[in-house]
C-alpha positions in Angstrom: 0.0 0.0 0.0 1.6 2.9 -1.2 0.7 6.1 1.5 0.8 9.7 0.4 1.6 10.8 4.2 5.0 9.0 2.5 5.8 11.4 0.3 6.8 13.8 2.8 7.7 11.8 6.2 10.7 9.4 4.2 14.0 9.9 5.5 16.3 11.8 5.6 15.0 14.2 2.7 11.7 15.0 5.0 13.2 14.8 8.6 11.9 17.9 9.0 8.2 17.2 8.7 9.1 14.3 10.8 10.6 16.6 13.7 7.5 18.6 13.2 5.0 15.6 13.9 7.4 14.4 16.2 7.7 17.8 18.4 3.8 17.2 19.2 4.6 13.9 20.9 4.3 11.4 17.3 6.5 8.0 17.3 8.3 6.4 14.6 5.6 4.0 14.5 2.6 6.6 14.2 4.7 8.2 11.0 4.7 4.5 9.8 0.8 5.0 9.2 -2.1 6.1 7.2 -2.5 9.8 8.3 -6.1 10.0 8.8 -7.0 13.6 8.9 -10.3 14.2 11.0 -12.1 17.5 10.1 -13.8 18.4 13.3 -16.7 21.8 13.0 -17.0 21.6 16.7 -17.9 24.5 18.3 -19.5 25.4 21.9 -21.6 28.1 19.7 -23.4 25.7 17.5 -26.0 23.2 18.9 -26.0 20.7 15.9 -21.9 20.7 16.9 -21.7 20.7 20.5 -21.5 16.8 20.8 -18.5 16.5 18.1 -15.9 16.8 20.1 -17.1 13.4 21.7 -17.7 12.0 18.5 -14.1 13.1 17.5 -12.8 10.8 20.2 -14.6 7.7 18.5 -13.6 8.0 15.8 -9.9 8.7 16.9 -10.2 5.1 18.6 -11.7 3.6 15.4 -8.6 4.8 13.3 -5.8 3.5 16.0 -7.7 -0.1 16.5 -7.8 -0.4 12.7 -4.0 1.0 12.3 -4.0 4.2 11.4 -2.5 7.6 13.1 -5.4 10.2 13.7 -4.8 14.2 13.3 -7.4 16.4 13.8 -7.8 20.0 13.0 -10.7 22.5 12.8 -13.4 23.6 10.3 -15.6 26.6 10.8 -19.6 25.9 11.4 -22.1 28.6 11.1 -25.8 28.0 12.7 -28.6 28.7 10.5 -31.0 29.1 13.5 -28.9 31.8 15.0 -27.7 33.6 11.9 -31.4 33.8 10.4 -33.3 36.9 10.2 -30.8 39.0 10.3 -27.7 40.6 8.3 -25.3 37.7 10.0 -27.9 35.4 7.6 -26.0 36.8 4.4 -22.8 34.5 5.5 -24.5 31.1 5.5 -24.3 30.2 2.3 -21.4 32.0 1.7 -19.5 30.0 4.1 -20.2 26.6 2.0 -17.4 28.0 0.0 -14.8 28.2 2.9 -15.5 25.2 4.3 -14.7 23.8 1.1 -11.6 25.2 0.7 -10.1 24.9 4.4 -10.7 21.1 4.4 -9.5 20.9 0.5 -6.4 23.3 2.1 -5.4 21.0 5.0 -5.7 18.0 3.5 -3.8 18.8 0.4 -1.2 20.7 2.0 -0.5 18.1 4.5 -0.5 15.0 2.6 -3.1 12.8 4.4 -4.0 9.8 3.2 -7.7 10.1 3.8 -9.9 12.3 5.9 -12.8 12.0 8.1 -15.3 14.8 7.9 -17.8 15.9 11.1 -20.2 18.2 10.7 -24.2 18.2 11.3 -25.3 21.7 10.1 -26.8 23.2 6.7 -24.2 24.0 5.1 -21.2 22.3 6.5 -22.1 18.7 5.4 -22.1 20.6 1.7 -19.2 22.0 1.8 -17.3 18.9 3.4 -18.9 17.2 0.7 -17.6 19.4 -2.0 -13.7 19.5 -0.7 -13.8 15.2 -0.7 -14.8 15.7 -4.2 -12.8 17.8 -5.3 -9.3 16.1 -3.4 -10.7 12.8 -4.8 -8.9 10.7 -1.3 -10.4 8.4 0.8 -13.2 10.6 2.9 -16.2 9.6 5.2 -18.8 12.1 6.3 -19.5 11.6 10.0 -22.5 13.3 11.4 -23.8 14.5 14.8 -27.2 13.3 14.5 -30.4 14.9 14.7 -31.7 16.7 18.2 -34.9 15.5 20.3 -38.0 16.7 19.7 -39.1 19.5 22.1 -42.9 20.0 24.3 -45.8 19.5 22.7 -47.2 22.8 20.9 -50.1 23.5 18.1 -51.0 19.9 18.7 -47.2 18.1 17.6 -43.8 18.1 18.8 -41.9 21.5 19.1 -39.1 22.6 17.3 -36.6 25.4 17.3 -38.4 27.0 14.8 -41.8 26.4 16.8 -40.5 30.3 19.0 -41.2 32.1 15.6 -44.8 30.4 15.4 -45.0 31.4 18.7 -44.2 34.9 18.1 -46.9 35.7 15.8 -49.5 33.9 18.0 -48.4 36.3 20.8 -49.0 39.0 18.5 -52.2 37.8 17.9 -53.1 37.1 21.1 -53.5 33.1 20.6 -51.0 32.5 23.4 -49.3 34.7 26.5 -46.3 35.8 27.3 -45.9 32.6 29.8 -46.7 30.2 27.4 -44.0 32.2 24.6 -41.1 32.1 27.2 -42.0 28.0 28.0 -41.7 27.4 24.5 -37.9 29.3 25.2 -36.7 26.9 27.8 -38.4 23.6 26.1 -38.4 23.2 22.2 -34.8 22.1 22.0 -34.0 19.4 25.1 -30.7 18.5 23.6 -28.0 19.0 21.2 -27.8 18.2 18.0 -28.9 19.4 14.3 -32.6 20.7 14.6 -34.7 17.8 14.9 -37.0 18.1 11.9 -36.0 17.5 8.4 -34.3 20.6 7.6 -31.2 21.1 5.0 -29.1 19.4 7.9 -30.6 16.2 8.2 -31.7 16.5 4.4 -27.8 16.7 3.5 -27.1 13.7 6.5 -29.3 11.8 4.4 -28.4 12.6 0.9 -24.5 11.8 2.3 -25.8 8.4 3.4 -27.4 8.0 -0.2 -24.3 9.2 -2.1 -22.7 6.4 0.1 -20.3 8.3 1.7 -22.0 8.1 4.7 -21.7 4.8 6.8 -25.8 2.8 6.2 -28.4 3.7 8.3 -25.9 6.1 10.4 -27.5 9.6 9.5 -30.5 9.5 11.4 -29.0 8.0 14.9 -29.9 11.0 17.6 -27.1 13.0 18.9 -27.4 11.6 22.5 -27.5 7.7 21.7 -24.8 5.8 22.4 -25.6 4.0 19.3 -23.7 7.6 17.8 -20.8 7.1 19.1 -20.4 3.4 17.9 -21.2 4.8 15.4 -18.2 7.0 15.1 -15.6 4.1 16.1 -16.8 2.3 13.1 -16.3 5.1 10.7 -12.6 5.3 12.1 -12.2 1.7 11.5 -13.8 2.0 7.7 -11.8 4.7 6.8 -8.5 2.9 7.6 -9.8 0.2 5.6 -11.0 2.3 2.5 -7.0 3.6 2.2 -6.1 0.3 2.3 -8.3 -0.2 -0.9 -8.3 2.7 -2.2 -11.6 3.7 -2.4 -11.1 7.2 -2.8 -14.3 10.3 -3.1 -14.6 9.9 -6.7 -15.4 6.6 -6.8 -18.3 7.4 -4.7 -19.4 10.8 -5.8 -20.7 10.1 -9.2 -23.9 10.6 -11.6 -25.0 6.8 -10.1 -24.8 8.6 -6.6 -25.7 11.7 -7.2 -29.2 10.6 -9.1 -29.7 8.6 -5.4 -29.4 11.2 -3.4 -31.8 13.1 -5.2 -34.2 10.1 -5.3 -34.3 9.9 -2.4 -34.1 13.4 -0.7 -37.2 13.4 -3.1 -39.1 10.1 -1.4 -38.3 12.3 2.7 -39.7 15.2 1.3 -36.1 17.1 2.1 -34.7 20.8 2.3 -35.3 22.8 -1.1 -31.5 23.9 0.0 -30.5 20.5 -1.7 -31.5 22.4 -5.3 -28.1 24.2 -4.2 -25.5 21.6 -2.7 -26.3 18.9 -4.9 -25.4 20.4 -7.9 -22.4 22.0 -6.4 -21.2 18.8 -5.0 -21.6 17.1 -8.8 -19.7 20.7 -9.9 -16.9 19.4 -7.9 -16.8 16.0 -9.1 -17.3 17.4 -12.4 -20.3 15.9 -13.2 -22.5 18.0 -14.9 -25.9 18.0 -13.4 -28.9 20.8 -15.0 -32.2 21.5 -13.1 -34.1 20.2 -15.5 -32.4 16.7 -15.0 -32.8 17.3 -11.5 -36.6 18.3 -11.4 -37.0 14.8 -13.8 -35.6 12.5 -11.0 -38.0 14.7 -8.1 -41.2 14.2 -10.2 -40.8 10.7 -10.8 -39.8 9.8 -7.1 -43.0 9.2 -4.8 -43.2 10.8 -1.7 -42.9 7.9 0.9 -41.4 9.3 4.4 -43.7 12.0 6.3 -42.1 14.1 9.1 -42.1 17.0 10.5 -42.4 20.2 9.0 -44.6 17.9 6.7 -46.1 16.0 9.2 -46.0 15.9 12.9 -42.8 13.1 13.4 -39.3 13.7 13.9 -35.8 12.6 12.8 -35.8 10.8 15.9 -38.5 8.7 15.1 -38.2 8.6 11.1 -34.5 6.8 12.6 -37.0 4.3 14.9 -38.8 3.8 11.4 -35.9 2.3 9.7 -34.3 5.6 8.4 -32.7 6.0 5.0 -32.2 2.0 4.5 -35.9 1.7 4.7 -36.9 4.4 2.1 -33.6 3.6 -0.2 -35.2 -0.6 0.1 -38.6 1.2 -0.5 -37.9 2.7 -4.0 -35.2 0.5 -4.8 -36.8 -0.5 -8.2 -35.5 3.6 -8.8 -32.4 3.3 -7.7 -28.7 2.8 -8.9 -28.7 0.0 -6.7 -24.6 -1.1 -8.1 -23.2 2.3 -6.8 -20.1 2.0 -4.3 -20.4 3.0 -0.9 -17.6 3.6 1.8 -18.1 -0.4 2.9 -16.6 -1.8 -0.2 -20.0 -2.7 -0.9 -23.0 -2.0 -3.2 -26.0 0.2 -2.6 -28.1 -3.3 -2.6 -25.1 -5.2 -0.5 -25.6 -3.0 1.9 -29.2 -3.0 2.0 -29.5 -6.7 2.5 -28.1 -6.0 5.5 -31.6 -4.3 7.0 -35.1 -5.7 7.1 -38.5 -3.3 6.6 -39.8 -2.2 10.0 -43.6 -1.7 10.1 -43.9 1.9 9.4 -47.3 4.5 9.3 -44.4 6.9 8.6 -42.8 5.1 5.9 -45.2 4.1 2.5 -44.2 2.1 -0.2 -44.0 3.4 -4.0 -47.9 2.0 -4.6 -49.1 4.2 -1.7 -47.4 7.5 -1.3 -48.0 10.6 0.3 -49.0 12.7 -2.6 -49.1 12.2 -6.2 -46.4 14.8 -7.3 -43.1 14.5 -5.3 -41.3 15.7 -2.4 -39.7 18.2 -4.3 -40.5 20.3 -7.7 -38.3 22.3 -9.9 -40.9 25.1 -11.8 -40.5 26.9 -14.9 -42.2 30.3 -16.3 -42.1 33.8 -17.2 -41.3 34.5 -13.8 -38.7 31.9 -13.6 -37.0 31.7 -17.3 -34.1 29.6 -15.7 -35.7 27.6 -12.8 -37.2 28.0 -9.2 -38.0 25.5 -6.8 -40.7 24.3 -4.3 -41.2 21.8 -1.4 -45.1 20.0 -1.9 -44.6 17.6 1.1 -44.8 21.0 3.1 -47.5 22.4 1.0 -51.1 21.8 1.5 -52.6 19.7 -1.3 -55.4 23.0 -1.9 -52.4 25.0 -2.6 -50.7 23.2 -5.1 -52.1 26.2 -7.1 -52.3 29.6 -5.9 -53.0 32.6 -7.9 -52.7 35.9 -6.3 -51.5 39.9 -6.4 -48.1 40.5 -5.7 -46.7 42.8 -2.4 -43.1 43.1 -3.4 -40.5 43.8 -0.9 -36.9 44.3 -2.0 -35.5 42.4 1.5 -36.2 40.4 4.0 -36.4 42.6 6.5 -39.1 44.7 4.8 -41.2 41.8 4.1 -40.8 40.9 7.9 -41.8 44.0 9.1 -44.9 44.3 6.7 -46.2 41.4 8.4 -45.2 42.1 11.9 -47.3 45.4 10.7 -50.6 43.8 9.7 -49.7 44.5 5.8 -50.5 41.3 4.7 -54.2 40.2 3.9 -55.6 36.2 2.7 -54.8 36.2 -1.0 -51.4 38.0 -0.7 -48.3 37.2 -2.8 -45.2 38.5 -1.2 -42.1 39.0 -3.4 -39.1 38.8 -1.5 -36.2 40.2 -4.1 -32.1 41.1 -4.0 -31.8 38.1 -1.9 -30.4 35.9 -4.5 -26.6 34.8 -4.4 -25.5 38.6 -5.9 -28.3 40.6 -5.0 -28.5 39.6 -1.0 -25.1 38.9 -1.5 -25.2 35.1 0.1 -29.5 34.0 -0.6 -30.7 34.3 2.9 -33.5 31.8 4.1 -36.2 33.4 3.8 -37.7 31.0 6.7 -39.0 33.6 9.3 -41.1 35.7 6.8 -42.9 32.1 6.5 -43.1 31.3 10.3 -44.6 34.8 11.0 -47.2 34.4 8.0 -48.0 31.0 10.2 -48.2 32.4 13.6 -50.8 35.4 11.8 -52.8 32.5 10.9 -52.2 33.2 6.9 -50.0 30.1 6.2 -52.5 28.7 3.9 -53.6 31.6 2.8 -50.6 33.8 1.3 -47.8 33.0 -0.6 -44.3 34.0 -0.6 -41.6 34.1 -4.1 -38.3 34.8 -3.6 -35.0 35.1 -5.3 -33.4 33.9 -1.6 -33.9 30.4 -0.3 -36.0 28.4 2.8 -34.9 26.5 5.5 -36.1 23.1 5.3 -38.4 23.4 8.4 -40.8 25.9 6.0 -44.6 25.0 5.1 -47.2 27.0 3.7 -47.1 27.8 0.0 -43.5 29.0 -0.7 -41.1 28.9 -4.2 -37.8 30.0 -3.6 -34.4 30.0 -6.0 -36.1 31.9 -8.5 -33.6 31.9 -11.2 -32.6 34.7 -12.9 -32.5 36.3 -9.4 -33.7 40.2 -9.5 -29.9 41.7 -9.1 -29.2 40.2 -12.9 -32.2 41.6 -14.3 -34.3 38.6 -13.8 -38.5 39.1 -14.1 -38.9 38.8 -10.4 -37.2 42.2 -10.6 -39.8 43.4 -12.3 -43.1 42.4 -10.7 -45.3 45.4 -9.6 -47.2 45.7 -6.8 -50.8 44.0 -7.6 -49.5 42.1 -10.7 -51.0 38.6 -10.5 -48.7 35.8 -9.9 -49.4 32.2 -10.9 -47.9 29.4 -8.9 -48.9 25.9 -10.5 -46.7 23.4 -8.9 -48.5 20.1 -10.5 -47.5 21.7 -13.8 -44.6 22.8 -12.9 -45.1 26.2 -13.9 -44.7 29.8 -11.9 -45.9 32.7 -14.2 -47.3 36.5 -14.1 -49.8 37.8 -15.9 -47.6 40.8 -17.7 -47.4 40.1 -21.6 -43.6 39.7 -23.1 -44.0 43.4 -24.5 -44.5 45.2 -21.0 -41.9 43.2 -19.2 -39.3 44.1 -22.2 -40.2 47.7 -21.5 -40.3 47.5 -17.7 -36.9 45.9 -18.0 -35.7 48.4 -20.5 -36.3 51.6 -17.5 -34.5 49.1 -14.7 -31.7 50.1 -13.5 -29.2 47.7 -11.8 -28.4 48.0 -8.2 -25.1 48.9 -6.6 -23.8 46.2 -4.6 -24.7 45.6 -1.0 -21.8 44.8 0.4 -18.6 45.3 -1.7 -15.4 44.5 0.7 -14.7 41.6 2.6 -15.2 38.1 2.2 -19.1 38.8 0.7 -17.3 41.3 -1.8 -15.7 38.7 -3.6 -18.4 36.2 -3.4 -20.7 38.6 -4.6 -18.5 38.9 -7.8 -17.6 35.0 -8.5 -21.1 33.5 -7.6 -23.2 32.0 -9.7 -27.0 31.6 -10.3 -29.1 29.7 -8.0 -30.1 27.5 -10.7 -26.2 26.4 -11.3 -25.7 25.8 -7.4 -24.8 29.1 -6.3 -20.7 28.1 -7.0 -18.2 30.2 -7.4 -16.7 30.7 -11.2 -13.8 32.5 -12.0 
């Protein structure tokens, strides 16, 4: 087995990186072999992260028992939950990219001979995802696990998300002040990443599809033991895929990558998948379009229920049998040759698990609805793509037709609501919070929680060039693709235009003929930049459209 940690520990041309190592307490024998890198996103400031330090320690035991020499270094890991709503929400998506580029920088200039990825939160798993891509080594994604579900509130388990709800009940008087603060010290009794199915546990599940991921490991709780077994036997397998060389590549592919959208299709998973998917492919160089993407969503039934759809958590979609279940579910669909981190095939693997009896799991013939988890749309309004969530959309919504109330950020749509502004029939236009325009596509995810709490989630609408967190319901199309700060329609809309959403035809549309929007485009005039220095200055100059993954080009 020929290691790459070789190329720069040999003597006596590299006794110097040996000293190095050696000055931090290494032997002989731990420069003897594979250097397993461990990218740790711990933090004490980020719930979904708080338990990897622990975790860490797992897999450091997993890699010594199966003969390797563990070295562990840091990643940065922003929280959603604390960042949204605010200006500190414009570096969430942003930070994807640096992720990416720190693990791809220590790994690369270090010479280790595989690496070990832990991370739980939205972006993180992404951009973890995207560096073992694009270094091509021997990588495993490792995650936290999913959070308990919270107290009981509006008749299901509470959330994180459940204090915005909460908010606009107050407001309107549905609850008190006691009740709001309860909800404060009860909706989130543990670590971990939030515990509905939001772009966290969407991407835990879509790395256990691409089978980089150890089966049926995504959806273990943060505060099982079973975690941290877990975690020993990712140390152990990624001694063992060096030793084969089963490197990212082999992994990461258009077999995988068609999987993980199958199936993030069949959970009903994050819309914020639209973005990392096709960025992670980017990486592997696999070309991936929308339209391919929307194809493999509308012919994928909608099997798993949970919460924001329904009322169940991770917690218990993990009881249910997990991503093994729903991957044996809609098999027939599936690659079922790819390669996972085992050694084995996506059906090898499989064979491995047995059905459980599930109310929250269906099979193909019996699905939740008839149309998909997830829906890529198509229109005037979105000439290059936009996409949608149906398993968190009432069936009576599928279309909605309404007048526009545009709003060129989040915080003036927030405030418009907080206000009283918004009436039953409403469209609101949330614009210049696409990857330029915001710069960094905020989550447009309390503006939806606030429409709830007001009592108008199923009876407004919200369009946006920004994104949603994957904890959303109500009627909501994000991504739409060409965002406003490149001259897309959505830049365009007027107040009281009539906007068309049709999500079983795939199709979002206003009623304003080619000839006005040529002439209302011809009198618009492109916005300065937001934010032109610093790390959101560049980004905002190398990003691309939503509807490419919202990478950077040069």
């Amino acid at each position: 087995m020929g290691l790459r940690s070789q190329e720069i520990l040999k003597r006596p041309r590299w006794s110097k990186v040996r000293s190095l190592f050696k000055s931090m307490g290494y032997s002989d024998l731990d420069l003897e072999r594979p250097i397993i890198g461990i990218a740790n996103s711990w933090s004490s400031l980020v719930s979904g992260h708080y338990n990897l330090k622990q975790v860490a320690e797992y897999v450091k035991q997993g890699i010594l028992q199966a003969g390797g020499t563990p070295v562990e270094f840091g990643v940065i890991g922003a929280c959603d939950g604390i960042a949204s709503g605010h200006e500190g929400g414009k570096y969430i998506l942003p930070s994807r990219e640096l992720i990416a580029g720190s693990v791809e920088t220590m790994v690369q200039a270090h010479r280790l001979d595989g690496v070990v990825m832990l991370g739980s939160c939205d972006k993180i798993i992404p951009g973890m995802l995207m560096a073992a891509a694009r270094v091509d080594l021997p990588a495993i994604i490792v995650n936290g696990g999913p959070a308990e579900g919270g107290c009981g509130f509006d008749g299901r388990s509470s959330d994180i998300t459940s204090i915005s709800e909460a908010l606009g009940m107050m407001q309107s008087e549905k609850i008190d002040e006691t009740a709001f603060h309860f909800l404060e010290d009860n909706v989130m009794p543990s670590c971990g990443s939030c515990s509905f199915l939001g772009t966290a546990n969407s991407m835990a599940c879509a790395a256990e599809a691409l089978g980089i991921c150890l089966p049926g490991t995504s959806t273990i709780p943060a505060t099982r033991s079973e975690r941290l077994r877990a975690s020993q036997k990712a140390g152990h397998t990624i001694v063992n895929m060096v030793k084969n060389n089963i490197t990212s590549r082999m992994l990461i592919n258009r077999k995988s990558i068609d999987n993980a959208v199958r199936v993030n299709a069949a959970i009903g998973g994050s819309t914020n998948i639209a973005l990392h998917i096709p960025a992670i492919a980017c990486e592997a160089e696999i070309p991936v379009d929308m339209a391919h993407f929307g194809e493999l969503c509308s012919t994928t039934p909608y099997i798993a229920k949970m919460n924001p759809a329904g009322d169940l958590n991770m917690s218990d979609f993990h009881k249910a049998g997990g991503v093994p279940a729903v991957m044996k579910a809609i098999l027939p669909l599936l690659h079922k040759d790819s390669l996972t981190v085992t050694g084995k095939s996506v059906e090898e693997n499989l064979s491995a698990f047995s059905l459980i009896d599930s109310k929250m799991i269906r099979s193909m013939d019996a699905p939740w609805n008839g149309i998909g988890g997830l829906a890529v749309l198509k229109g005037n309004l979105a000439p290059d793509t936009a996409v949608t969530k149906p398993a968190a959309i009432h069936p009576d919504m599928y279309r909605f037709k309404g007048g526009a109330k545009c709003f060129d950020s989040e915080e003036e749509a927030n405030q418009a609501i907080l206000n009283g502004a918004i009436q039953a029939g409403d469209i609101l236009v949330i614009r210049y919070e696409g990857p330029k325009g915001g710069p960094g596509m905020r989550e447009m995810a309390y503006a939806m929680k606030l429409l709830y709490g007001k009592g108008l989630a199923l009876k407004t609408a919200v369009v946006t060039d920004g994104r949603f967190s994957g904890t959303n319901n109500g009627c909501f199309v994000g991504h739409v693709s060409p965002e406003a700060a490149q001259g897309g329609p959505i830049a365009l809309i007027k107040d009281g235009d009539i906007i068309d959403i049709d999500i079983r035809n795939g199709r979002l549309d206003i009623d304003v003929g080619k000839q006005e929007l040529a002439e209302r485009f011809r009198v618009w005039k492109k916005p300065k930049p937001k934010i032109r220095t610093g790390f959101l200055g560049v980004y905002a100059k190398l990003v691309s459209s939503a509807s490419e993954g919202a990478v950077l080009k040069t």
